[in-house]
C-alpha positions as CSV (number, residue, x, y, z in Angstrom):
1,X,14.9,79.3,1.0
2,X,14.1,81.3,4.2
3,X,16.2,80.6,7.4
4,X,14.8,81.0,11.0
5,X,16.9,80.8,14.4
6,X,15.4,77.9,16.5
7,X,14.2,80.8,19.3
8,X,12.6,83.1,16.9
9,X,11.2,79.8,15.4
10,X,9.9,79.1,18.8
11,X,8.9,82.7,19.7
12,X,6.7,82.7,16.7
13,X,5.9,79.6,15.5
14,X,2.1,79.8,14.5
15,X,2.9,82.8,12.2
16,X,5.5,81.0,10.5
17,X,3.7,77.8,9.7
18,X,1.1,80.1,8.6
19,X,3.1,82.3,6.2
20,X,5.4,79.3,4.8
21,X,7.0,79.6,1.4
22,X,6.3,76.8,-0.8
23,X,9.9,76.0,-0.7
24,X,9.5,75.6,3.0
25,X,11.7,77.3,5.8
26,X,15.5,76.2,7.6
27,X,15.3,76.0,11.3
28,X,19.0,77.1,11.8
29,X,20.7,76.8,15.8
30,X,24.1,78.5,16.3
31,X,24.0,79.3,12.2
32,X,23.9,75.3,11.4
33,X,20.7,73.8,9.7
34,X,19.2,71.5,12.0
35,X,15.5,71.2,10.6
36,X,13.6,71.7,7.5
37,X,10.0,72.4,7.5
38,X,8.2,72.0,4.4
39,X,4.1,72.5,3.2
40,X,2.4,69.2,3.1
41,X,1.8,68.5,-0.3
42,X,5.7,69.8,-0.9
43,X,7.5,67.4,-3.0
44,X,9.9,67.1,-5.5
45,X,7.6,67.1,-8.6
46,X,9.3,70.4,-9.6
47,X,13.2,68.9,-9.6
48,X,12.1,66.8,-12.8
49,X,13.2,67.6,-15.7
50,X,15.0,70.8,-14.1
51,X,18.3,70.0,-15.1
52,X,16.8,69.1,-19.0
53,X,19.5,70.3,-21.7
54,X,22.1,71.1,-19.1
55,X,24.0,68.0,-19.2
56,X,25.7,66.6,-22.3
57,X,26.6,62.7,-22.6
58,X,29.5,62.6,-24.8
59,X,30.3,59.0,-25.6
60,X,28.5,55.8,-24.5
61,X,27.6,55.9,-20.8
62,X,27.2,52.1,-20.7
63,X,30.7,51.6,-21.5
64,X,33.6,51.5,-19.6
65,X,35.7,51.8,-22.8
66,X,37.9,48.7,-22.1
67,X,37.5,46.1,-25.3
68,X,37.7,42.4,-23.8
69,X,36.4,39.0,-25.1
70,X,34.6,37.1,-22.2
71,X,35.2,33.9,-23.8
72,X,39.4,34.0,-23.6
């Protein structure tokens, strides 16, 4: 993702909102992020499914592995 000082992001502000990545741009002041401008129509359709057959479950992820009888 492209970074941008807050004054050059003032300086030239048009031609940055005209040239935006898809990804969007980082308005950075004193190297900290302090604003994120994205595309309208940006959205996070592309994160699903993006980690797909990087994770592995190993075991059952509904149990805490503890055996007890809720009765006793």
């Amino acid at each position: 993702m492209d970074t941008v000082n807050a004054t050059k992001f003032k300086e030239q502000c048009l031609s940055l909102l005209e040239h935006l990545p898809p990804e969007g741009l980082v308005v950075t002041k004193r190297g900290k992020p302090i604003a994120k401008v994205v595309p309208i129509g940006s959205d996070c359709a592309g994160l699903i499914g993006i980690m797909r057959d990087s994770i592995k479950i190993h075991g059952d992820v509904l149990s805490t592995g503890i055996k007890w009888n809720a009765e006793s």
